[in-house]
PyMOL Python script that loads the backbone (N, CA, C, O; Angstrom):
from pymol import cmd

cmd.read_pdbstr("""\
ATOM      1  N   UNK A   1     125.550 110.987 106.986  1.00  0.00           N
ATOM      2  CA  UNK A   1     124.972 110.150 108.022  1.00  0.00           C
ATOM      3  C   UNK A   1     126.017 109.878 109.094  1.00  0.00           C
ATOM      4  O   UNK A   1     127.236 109.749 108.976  1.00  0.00           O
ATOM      5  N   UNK A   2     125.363 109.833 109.998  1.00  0.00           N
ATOM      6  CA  UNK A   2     126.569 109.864 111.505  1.00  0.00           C
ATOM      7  C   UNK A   2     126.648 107.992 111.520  1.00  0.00           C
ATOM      8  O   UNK A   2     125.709 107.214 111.349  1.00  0.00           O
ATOM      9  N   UNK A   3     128.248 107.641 111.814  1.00  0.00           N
ATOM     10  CA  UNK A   3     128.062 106.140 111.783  1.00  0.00           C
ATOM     11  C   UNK A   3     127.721 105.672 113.095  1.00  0.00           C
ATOM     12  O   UNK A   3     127.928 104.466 113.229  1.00  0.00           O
ATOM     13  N   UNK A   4     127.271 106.245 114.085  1.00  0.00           N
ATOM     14  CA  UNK A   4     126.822 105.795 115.380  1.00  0.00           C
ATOM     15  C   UNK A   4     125.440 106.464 116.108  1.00  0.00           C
ATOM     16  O   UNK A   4     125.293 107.686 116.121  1.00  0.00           O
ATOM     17  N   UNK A   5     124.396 105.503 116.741  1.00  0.00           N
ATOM     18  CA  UNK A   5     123.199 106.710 117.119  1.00  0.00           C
ATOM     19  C   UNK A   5     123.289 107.592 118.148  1.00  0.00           C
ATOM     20  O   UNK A   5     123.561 107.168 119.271  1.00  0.00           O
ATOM     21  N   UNK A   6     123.104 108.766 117.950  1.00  0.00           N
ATOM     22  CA  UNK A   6     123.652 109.682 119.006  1.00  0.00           C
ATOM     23  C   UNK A   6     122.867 109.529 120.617  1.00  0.00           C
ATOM     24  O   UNK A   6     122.976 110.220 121.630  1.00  0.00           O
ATOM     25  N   UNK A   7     122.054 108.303 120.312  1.00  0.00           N
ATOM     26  CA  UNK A   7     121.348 108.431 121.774  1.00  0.00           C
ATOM     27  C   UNK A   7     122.168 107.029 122.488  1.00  0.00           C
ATOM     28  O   UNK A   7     122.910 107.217 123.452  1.00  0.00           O
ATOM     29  N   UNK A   8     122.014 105.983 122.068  1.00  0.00           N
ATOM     30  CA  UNK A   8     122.594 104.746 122.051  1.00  0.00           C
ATOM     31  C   UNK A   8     124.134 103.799 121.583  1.00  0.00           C
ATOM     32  O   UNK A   8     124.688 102.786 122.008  1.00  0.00           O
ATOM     33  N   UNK A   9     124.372 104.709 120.579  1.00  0.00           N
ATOM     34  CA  UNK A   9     125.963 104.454 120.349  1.00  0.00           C
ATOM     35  C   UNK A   9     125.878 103.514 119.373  1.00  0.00           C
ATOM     36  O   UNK A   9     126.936 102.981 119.039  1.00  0.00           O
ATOM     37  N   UNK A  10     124.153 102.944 118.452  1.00  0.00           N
ATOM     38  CA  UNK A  10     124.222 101.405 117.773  1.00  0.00           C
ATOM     39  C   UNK A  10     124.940 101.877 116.520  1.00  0.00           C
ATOM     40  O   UNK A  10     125.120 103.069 116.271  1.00  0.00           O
ATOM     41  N   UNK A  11     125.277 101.030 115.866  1.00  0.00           N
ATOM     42  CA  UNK A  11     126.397 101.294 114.692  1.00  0.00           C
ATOM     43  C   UNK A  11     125.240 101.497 113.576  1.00  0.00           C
ATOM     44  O   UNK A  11     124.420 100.585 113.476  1.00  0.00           O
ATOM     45  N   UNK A  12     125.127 102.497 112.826  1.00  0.00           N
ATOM     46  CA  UNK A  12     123.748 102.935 112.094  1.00  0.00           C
ATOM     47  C   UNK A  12     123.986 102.091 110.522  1.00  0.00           C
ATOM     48  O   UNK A  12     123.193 102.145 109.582  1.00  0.00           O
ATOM     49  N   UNK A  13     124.613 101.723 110.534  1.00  0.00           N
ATOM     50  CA  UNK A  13     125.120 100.756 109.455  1.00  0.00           C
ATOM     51  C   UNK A  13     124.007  99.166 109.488  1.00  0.00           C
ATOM     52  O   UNK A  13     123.436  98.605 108.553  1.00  0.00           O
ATOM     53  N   UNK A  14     124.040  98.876 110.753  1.00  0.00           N
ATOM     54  CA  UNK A  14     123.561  98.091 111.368  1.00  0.00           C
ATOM     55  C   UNK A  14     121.820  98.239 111.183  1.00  0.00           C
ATOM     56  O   UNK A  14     121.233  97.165 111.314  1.00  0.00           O
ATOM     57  N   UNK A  15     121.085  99.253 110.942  1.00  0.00           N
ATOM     58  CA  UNK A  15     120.000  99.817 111.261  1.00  0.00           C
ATOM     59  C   UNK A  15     119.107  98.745 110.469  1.00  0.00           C
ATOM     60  O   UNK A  15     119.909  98.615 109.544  1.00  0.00           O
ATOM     61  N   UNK A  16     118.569  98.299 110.291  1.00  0.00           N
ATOM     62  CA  UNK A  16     117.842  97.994 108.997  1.00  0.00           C
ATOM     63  C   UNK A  16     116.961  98.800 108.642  1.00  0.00           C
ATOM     64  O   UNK A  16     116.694  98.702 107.445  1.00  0.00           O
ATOM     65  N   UNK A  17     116.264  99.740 109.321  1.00  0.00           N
ATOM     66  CA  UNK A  17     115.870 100.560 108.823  1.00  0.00           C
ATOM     67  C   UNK A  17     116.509 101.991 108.153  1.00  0.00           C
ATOM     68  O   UNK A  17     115.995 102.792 107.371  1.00  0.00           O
ATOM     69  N   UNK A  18     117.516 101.973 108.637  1.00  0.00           N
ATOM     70  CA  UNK A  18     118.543 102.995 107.840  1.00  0.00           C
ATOM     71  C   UNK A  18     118.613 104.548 108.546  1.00  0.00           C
ATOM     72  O   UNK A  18     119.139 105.600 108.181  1.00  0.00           O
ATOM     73  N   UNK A  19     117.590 104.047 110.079  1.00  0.00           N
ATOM     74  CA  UNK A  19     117.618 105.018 110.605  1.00  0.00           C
ATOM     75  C   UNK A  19     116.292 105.588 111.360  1.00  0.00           C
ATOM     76  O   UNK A  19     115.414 105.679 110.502  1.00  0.00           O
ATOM     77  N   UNK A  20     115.975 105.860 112.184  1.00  0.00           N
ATOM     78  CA  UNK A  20     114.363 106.275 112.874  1.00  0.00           C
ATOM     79  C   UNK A  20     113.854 107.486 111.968  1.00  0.00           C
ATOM     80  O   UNK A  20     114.409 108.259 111.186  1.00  0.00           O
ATOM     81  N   UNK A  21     112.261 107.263 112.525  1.00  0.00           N
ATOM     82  CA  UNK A  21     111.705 108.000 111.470  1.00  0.00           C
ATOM     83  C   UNK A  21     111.259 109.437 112.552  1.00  0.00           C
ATOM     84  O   UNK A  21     111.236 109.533 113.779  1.00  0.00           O
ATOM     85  N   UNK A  22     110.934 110.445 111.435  1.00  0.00           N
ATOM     86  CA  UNK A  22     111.002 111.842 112.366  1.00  0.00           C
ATOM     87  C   UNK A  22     109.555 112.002 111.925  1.00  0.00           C
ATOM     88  O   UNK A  22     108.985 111.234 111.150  1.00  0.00           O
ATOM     89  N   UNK A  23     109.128 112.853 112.378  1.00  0.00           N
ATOM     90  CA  UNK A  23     107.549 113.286 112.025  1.00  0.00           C
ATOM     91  C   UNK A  23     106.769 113.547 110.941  1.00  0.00           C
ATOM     92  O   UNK A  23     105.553 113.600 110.758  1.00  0.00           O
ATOM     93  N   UNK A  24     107.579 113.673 110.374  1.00  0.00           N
ATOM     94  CA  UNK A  24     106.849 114.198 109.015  1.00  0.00           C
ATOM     95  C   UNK A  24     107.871 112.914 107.826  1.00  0.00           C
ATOM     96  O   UNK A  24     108.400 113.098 106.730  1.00  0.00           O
ATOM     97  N   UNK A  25     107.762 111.514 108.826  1.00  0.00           N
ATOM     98  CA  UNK A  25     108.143 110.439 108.095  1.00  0.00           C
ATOM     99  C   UNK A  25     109.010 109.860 106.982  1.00  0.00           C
ATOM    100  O   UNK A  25     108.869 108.935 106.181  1.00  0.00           O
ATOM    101  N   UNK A  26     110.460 111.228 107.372  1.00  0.00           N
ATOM    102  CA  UNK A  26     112.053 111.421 106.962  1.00  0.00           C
ATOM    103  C   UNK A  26     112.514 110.250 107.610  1.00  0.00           C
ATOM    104  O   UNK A  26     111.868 109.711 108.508  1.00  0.00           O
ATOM    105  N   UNK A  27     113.370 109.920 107.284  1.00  0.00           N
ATOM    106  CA  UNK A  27     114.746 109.042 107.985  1.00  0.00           C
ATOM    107  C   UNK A  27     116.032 109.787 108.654  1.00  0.00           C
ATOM    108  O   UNK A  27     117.008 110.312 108.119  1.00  0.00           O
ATOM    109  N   UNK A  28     115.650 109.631 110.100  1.00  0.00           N
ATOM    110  CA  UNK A  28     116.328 110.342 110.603  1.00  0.00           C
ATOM    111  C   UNK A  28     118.067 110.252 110.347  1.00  0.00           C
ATOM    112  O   UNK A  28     118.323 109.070 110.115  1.00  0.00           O
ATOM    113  N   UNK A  29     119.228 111.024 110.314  1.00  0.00           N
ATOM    114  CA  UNK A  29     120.563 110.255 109.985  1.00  0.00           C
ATOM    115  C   UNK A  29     120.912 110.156 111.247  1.00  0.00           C
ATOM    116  O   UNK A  29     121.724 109.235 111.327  1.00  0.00           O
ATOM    117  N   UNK A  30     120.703 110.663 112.349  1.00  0.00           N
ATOM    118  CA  UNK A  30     121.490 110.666 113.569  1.00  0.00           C
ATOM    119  C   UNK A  30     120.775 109.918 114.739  1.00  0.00           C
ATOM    120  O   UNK A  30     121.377 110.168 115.783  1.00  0.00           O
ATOM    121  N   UNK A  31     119.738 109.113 114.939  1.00  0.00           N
ATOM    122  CA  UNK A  31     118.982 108.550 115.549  1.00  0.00           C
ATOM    123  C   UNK A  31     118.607 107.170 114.986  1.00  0.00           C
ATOM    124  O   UNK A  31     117.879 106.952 114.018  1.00  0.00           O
ATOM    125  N   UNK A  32     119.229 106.286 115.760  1.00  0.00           N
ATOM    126  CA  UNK A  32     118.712 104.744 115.091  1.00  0.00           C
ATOM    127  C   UNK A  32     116.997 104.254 114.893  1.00  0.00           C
ATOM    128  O   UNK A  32     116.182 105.059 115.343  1.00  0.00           O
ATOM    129  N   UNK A  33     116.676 103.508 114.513  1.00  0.00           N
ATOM    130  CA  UNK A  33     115.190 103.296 114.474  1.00  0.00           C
ATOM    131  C   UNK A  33     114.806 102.883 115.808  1.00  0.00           C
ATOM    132  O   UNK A  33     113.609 103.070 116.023  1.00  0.00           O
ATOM    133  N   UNK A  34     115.650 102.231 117.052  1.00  0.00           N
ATOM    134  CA  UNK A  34     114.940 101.887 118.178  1.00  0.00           C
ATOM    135  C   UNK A  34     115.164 103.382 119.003  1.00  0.00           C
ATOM    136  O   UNK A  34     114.816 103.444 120.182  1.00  0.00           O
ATOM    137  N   UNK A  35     115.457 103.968 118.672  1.00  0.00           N
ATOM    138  CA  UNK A  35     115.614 105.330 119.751  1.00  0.00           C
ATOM    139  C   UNK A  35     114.654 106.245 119.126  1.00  0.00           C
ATOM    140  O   UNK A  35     114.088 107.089 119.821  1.00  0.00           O
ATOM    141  N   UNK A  36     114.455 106.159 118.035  1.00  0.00           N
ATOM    142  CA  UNK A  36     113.655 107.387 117.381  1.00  0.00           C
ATOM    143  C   UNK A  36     112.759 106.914 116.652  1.00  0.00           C
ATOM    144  O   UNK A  36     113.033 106.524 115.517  1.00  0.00           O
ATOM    145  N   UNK A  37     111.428 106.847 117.186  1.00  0.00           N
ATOM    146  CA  UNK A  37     110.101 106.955 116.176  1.00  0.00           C
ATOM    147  C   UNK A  37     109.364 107.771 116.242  1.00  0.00           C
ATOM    148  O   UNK A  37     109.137 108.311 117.325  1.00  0.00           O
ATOM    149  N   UNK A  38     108.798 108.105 115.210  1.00  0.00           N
ATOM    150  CA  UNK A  38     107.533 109.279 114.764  1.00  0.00           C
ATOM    151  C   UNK A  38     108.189 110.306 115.708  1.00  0.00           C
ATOM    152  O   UNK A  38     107.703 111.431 115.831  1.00  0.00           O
TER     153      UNK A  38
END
""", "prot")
cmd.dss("prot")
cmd.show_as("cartoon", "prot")
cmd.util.cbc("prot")
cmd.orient("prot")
């Protein structure tokens, strides 16, 4: 898992979601949850 979101810079540690979700409703590692949904 990358410790920063590659769009925004938020500390993914931080995420509470542990990370945005990708399409087929994975947890993304490199995209925080406010930059990346569905």
């Amino acid at each position: 898992m990358s410790k920063f979101c590659q769009s925004c810079g938020f500390p993914m540690h931080k995420d509470k979601r542990g990370g945005g979700s990708n399409a087929d409703s994975s947890v993304s590692s490199l995209y925080c949850s406010m930059c990346y949904v569905d």
